[in-house]
PALUMPA-490981 format. One line per 10 residues: number of its first residue (from 1); their letters; for each residue y, z, x of C-alpha. Coordinates in Angstrom, 3 decimals, padded with zeros to 6 digits. Each point is the difference from the previous one (the first is absolute). Layout:
// PALUMPA-490981
NUM	A	Y Z X  ...
***
This chain:
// PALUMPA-490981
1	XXXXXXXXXX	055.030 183.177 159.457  000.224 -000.345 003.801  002.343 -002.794 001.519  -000.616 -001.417 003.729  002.014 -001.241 002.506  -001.918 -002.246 001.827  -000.020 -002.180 003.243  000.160 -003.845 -000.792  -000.894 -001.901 003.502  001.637 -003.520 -001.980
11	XXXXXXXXXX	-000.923 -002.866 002.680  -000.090 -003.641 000.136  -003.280 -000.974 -000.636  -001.492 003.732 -001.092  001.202 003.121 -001.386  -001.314 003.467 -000.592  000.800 003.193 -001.294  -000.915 003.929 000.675  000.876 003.116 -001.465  -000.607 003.217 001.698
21	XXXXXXXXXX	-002.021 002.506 -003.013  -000.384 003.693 -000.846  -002.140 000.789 002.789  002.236 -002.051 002.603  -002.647 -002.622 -000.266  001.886 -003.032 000.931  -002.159 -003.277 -002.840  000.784 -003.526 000.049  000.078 -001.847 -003.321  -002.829 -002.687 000.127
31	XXXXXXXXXX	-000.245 -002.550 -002.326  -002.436 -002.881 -000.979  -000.307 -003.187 001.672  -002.970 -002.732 -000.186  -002.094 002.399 -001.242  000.460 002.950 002.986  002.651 002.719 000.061  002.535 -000.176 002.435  003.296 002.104 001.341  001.942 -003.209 000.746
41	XXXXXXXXXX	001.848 -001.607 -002.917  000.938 -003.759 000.457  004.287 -000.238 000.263  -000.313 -003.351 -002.220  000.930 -000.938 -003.220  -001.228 -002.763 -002.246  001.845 -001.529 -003.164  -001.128 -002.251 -002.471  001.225 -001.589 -003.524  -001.963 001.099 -002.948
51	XXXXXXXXXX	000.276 -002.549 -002.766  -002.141 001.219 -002.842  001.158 -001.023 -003.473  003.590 000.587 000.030  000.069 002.546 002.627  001.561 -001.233 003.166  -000.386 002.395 002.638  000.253 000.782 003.734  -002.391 002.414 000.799  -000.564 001.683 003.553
61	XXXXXXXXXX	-002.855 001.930 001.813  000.085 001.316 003.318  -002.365 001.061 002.966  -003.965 -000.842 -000.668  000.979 -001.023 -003.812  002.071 -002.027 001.273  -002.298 -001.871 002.152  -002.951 -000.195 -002.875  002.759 -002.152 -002.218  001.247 -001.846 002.937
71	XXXXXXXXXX	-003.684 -001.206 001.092  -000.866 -000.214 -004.015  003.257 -001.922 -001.311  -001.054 -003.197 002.573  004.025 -000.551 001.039  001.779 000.675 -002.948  002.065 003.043 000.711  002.004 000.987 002.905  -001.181 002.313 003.027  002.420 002.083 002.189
81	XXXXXXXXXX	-000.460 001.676 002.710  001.916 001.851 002.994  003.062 000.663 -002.551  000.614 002.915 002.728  001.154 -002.695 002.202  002.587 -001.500 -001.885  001.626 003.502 -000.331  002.617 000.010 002.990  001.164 -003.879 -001.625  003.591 -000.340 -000.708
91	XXXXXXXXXX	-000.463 -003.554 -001.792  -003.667 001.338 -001.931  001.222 001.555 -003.202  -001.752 -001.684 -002.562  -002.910 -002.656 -000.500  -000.949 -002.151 -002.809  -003.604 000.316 -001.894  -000.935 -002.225 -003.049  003.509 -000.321 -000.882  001.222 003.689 000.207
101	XXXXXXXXXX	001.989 001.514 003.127  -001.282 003.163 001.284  001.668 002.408 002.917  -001.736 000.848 002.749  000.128 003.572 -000.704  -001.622 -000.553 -003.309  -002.943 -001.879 001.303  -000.864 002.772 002.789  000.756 002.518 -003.206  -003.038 -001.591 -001.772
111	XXXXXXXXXX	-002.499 000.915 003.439  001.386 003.364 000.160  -000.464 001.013 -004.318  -003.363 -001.392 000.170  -000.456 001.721 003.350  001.321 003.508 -001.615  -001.896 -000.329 -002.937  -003.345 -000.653 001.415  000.783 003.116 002.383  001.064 002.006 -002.745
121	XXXXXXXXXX	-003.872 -000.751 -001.844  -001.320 000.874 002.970  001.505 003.584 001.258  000.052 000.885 -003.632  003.493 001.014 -000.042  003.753 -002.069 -000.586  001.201 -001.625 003.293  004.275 001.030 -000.025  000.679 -000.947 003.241  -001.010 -001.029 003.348
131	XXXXXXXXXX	000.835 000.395 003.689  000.199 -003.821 001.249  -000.477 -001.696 003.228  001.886 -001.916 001.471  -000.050 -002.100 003.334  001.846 000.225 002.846  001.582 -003.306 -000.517  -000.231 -002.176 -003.304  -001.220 -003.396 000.182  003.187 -002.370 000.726
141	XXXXXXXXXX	002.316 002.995 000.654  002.032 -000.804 002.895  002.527 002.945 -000.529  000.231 003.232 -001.381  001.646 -001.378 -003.370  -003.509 -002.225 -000.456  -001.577 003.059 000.333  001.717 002.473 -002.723  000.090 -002.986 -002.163  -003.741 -000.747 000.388
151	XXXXXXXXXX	-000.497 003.947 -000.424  002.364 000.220 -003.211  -001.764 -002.587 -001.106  -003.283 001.728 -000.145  001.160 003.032 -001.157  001.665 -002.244 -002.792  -003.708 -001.678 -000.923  -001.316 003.506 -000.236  002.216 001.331 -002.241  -000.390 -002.550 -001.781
161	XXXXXXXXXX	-003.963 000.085 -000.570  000.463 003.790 -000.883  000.484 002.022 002.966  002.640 003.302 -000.624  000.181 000.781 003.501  -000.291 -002.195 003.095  000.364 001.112 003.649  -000.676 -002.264 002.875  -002.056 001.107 003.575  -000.069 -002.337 002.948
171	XXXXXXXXXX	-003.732 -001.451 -000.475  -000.940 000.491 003.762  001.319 003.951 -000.113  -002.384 000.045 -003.411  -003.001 -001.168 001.933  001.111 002.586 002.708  -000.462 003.053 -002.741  -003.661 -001.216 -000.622  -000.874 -000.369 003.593  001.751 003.583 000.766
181	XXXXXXXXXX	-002.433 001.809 -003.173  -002.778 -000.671 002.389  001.374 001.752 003.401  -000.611 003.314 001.181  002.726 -000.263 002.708  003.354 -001.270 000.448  000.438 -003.676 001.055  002.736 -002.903 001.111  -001.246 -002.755 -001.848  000.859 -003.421 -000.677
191	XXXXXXXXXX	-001.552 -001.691 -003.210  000.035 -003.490 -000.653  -000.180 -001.072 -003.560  -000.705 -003.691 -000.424  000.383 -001.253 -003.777  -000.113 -003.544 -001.424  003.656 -000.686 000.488  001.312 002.448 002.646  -001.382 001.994 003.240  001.844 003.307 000.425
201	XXXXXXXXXX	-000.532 002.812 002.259  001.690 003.408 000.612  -000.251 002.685 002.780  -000.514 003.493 -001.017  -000.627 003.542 000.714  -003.081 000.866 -002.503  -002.969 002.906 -000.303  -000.697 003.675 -000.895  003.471 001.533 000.842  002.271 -003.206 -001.334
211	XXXXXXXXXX	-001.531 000.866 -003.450  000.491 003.694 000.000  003.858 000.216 001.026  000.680 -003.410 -001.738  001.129 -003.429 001.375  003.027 -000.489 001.145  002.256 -002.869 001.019  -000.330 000.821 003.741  -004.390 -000.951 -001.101  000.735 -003.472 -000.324
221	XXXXXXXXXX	000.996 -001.761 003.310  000.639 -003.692 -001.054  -001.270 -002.407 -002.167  -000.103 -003.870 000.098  -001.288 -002.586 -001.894  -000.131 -003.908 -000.630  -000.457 -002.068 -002.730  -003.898 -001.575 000.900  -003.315 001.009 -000.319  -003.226 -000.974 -001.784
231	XXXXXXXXXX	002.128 -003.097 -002.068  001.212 -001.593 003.396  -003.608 000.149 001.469  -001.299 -001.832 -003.451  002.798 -002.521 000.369  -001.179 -001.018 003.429  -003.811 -000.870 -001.296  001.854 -001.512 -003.066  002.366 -002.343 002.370  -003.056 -000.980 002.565
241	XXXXXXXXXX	-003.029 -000.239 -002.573  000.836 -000.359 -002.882  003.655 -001.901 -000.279  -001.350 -003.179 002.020  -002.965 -000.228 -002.739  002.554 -000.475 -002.373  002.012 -002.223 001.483  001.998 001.895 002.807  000.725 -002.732 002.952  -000.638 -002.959 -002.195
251	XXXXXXXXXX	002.335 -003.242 -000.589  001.092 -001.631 -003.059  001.351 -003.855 -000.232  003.423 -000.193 -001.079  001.374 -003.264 -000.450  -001.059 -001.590 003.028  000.173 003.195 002.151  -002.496 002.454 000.312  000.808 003.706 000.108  -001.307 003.442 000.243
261	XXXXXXXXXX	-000.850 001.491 -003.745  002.661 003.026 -000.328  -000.916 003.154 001.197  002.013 002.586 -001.585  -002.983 -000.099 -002.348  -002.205 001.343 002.345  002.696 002.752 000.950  -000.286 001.160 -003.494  -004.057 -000.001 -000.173  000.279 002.023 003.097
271	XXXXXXXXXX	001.826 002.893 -002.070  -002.292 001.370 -003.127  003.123 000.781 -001.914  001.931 -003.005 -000.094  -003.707 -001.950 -000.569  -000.109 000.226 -003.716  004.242 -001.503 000.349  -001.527 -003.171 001.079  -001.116 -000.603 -003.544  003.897 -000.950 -001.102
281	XXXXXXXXXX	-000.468 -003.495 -001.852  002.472 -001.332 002.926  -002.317 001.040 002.487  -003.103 -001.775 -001.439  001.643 -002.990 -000.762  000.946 -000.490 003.674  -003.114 001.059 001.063  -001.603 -002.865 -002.304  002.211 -002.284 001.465  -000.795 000.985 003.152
291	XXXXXXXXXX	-003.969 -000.666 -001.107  000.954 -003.554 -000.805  001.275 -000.594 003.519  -002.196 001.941 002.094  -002.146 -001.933 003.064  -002.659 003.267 -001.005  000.864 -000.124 -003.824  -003.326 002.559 -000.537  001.666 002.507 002.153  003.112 000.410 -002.347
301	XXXXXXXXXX	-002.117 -000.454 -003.390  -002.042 003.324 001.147  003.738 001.491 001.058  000.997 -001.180 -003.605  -003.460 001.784 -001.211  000.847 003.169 001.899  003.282 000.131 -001.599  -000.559 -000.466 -003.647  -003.128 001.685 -000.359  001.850 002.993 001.727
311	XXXXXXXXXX	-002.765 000.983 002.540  001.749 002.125 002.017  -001.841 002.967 -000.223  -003.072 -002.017 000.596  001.324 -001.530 003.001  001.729 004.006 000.857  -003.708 001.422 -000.044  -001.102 -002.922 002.105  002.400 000.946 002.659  -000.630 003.987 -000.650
321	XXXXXXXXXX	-003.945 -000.693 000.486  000.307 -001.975 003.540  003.012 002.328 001.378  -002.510 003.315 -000.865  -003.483 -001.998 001.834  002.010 -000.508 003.143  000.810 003.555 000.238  -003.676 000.518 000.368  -001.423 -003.541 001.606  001.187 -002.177 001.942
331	XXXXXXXXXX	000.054 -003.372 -001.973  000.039 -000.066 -003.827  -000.070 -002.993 -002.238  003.405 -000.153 -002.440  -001.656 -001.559 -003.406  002.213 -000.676 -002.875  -001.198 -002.067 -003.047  002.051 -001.041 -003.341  -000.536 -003.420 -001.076  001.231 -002.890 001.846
341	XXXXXXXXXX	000.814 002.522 002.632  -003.448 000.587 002.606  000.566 001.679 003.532  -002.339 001.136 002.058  000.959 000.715 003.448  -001.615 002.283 003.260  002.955 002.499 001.093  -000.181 001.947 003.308  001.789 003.229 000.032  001.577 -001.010 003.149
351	XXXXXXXXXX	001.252 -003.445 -001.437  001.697 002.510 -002.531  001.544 002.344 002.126  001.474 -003.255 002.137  001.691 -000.622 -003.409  001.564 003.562 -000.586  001.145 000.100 003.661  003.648 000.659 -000.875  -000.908 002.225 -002.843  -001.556 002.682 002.087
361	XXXXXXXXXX	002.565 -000.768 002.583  002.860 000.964 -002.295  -002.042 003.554 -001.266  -000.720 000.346 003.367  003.761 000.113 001.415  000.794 001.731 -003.744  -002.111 003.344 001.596  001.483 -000.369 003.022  003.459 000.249 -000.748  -001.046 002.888 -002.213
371	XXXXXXXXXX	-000.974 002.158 003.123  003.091 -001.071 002.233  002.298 000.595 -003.141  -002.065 003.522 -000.305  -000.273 001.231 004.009  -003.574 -000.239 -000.664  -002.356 -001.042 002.845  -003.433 -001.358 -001.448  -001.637 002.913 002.187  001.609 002.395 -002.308
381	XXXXXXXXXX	-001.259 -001.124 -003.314  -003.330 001.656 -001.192  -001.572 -001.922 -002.398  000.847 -003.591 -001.593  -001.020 -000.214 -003.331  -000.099 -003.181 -001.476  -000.404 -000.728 -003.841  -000.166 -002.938 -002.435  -002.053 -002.897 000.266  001.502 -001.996 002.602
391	XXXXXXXXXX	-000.637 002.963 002.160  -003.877 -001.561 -000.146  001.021 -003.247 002.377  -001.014 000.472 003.154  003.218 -001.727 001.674  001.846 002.590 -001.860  -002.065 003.302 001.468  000.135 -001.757 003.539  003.718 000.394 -000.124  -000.402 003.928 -000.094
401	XXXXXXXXXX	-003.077 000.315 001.393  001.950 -001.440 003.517  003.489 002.084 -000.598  -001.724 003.237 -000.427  -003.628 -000.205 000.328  -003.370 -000.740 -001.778  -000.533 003.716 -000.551  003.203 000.859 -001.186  -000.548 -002.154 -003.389  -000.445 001.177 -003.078
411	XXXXXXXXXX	-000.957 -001.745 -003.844  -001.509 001.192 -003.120  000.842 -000.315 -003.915  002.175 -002.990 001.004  000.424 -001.133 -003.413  000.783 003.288 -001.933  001.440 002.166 003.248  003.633 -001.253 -001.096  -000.669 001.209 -003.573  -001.675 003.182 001.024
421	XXXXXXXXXX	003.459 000.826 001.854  001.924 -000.463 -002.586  -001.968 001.987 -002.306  000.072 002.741 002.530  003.725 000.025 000.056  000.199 -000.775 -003.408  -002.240 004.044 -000.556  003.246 001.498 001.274  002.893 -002.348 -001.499  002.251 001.181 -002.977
431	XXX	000.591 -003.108 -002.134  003.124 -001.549 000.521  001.564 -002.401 -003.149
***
């Protein structure tokens, strides 16, 4: 039987996966998800404890199976999400579920078998390795070290969940390959790939004649990269809409002084994997004293809600619903409902784009220095081609659209382009142990 090497696009919040067929036919695996197919696959995982008899249990499902039991087991097992973040972490080795201590790597390794598998069903045909991407700079990697640990890392999770043969492609040079299978001429391009953890971009020589002799080393001007994207711009709505409904700003009497209620709470609801941490028996039982004391005691019982009943992804599509309106309109109203926890609030997309000011200020200078670093004037670059759902905000497109021109931009496929890369290079890759 046939055996693929395939691309795996593995991102924060979504991954996907591509292999390139017989007739050079590049498919994406699609899978099912409330009831429609899709060719995104949710990067979560969810564990719960099976007690049945005298079977005791942890059991785990990932991507949209993982969200039916989540939403079905009403707060009784564990959600995580963005484990890609935590990769580049020198202190993040292993975390603690219902009693049992799991690595990091082994967590991610459940995504990725489930992910294979499903793939597998789907081409028809045993999954052996995969061409990977990878960002330009990890999450929390301040050096190169963070970043060959967070890559080893990877590699380690995949070879764990199954994978022979794992080779790594910068994810913005991936994107480039699917943008360049659509040229008829030769083009300087920059592409701008814009994930839920990292934006990273990479300047490039691409078309016709790149493919027929072969890229080289001398193709690839520069590449940069920092560690925010679609996560920071969810924090910010989190922080200003939702965190004061829950408490954010509020006092607390202490003795006979009154103080502000702590905040490094709020620091952690502001980061979707370190929300279901907040669940630690410590944690709640400050939090309930913190109820007791509270001048706005209602505000911290629907924090306490939020917490225990793990609503995170509740409050993540929330977020993910508003952030996608104002890309099209200009005011949106956030909603989130769980409980004791009701918020209903107008947003106007300018209101949010005061709030990712310094955001778009630090991708902004991040593309800069890629063209001084490169001795590339803006004039020179063909085509921008951004990708990945960030790439939607507005404030985001304005940043290119005013270095290099409204008619210079290009988009398309900006879920799967990073995928369809990777599948491309993966077509002409020898697998490597």
């Amino acid at each position: 039987m046939n055996q693929a090497l395939v691309g795996i696009d593995f991102g924060t919040t979504n991954s996907s996966i591509a292999y390139v067929n017989g007739t050079g036919e590049v498919r994406l695996a699609q899978f099912n998800a409330d009831g429609q197919v899709v060719e995104s696959y949710r990067s979560l995982l969810y564990l719960e404890q099976i007690r049945e008899r005298r079977l005791n249990a942890l059991k785990s499902w990932s991507g949209p199976a993982g969200i039916e039991h989540y939403l079905a087991a009403d707060g009784a097992g564990r959600l995580m999400q963005s484990l890609k973040s935590c990769l580049s972490s020198r202190t993040f080795h292993t975390t603690e579920v219902f009693g049992r201590r799991y690595t990091l790597e082994s967590l991610i390794a459940r995504i990725l078998k489930d992910l294979r598998e499903k793939a597998a069903a789907h081409f028809g045909l045993p999954i052996t390795g995969a061409v990977v991407g990878r960002p330009v700079q990890f999450v929390g990697a301040e050096t190169d070290d963070d970043n060959n640990r967070a890559q080893n890392r990877l590699a380690e999770a995949f070879r764990v969940a199954g994978y022979e043969s794992v080779q790594f492609e910068l994810e913005p040079v991936a994107a480039a390959g699917y943008y360049e299978s659509t040229l008829d001429q030769d083009q300087l391009i920059l592409i701008g790939d814009f994930g839920g953890g990292t934006s990273d971009f990479s300047l490039l020589r691409v078309g016709p004649s790149v493919l027929q002799r072969g890229r080289t080393d001398n193709d690839l001007l520069g590449n940069a990269g920092v560690g925010l994207a679609g996560d920071s711009f969810d924090a910010k709505i989190i922080r200003h809409l939702v965190a004061p409904a829950l408490g954010l700003g509020s006092q607390m009497r202490s003795m006979d002084k009154i103080l502000s209620v702590p905040t490094w709470v709020y620091a952690k609801l502001e980061r979707w994997h370190h929300l279901s941490f907040l669940k630690a028996k410590e944690t709640m039982e400050m939090l309930r004293g913190v109820e007791a004391h509270a001048l706005a005691p209602e505000k911290i019982k629907a924090l306490i809600h939020l917490v225990r009943e793990d609503l995170g992804f509740r409050l993540h599509r929330a977020v993910q619903r508003v952030k996608t309106e104002l890309s099209y309109r200009r005011e949106a109203f956030f909603e989130f409902s769980g409980g004791d926890v009701e918020i209903r609030i107008l947003l106007e997309r300018s209101v949010f784009e005061s709030w990712i000011v310094d955001e778009l200020e630090v991708i902004e200078t991040c593309v800069e220095s890629l063209l001084r670093r490169s001795g590339v004037k803006s004039a020179a670059v063909d085509a921008v081609f951004l990708t990945g759902g960030s790439s939607f905000v507005p404030a985001v497109r304005r940043i290119f659209e005013s270095q290099f021109g409204a008619d210079k931009i290009r988009s398309g496929h900006e879920f799967t382009s990073v995928a369809h890369g990777l599948a491309l290079k993966a077509a002409t890759a020898r697998p490597i142990p």
